[in-house]
N, C-alpha and C positions, 0 to 999 in steps of 0.2 A: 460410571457414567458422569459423574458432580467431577471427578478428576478430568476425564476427557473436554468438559465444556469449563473446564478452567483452566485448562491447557489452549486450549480455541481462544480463550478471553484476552490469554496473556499475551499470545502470538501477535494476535488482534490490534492490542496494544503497542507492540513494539513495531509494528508494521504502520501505524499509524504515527508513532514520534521519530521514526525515520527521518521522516524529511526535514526536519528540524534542520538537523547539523547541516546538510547540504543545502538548505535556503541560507542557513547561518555566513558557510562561505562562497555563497555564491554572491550574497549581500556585501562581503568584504572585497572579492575583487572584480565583479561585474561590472560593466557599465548600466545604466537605468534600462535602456534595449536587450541586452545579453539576457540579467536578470527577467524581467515578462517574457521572454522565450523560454527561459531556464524554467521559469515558473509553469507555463503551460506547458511543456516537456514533461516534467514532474507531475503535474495533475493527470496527463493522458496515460505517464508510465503506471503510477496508481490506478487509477481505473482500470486498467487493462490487467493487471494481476489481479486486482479485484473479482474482475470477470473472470478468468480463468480459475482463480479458487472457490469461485460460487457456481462455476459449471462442474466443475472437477466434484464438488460435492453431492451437486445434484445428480450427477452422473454414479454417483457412488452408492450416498448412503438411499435415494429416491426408484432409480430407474435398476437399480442390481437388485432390488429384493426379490 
């Protein structure tokens, strides 16, 4: 169980520093408009995996027992 919720943690992780590099170059060749589209793109594209991994779970480990 301590392996499966450190596997969660790590996933967690890497799905959260994602968007680094792609602000990174959106920052080098956006204009100031492109980029806050770019940026709000990106915050809806997260949240919406978000949602779908936090449903998917509940649907899993909650509603199948």
């Amino acid at each position: 169980a301590l392996a499966y919720v450190l596997f969660l943690a790590a996933l967690a992780n890497v799905c959260y520093c994602a968007a680094y590099p792609l602000d990174f170059a959106l920052q080098l060749r956006a204009s100031p408009n492109l980029l806050r589209r770019g940026r709000t793109l990106l915050w809806w594209a997260g949240m919406t995996f978000a949602f779908a991994l936090a449903y998917y779970w509940i649907g899993d480990e909650i509603y199948s027992s």
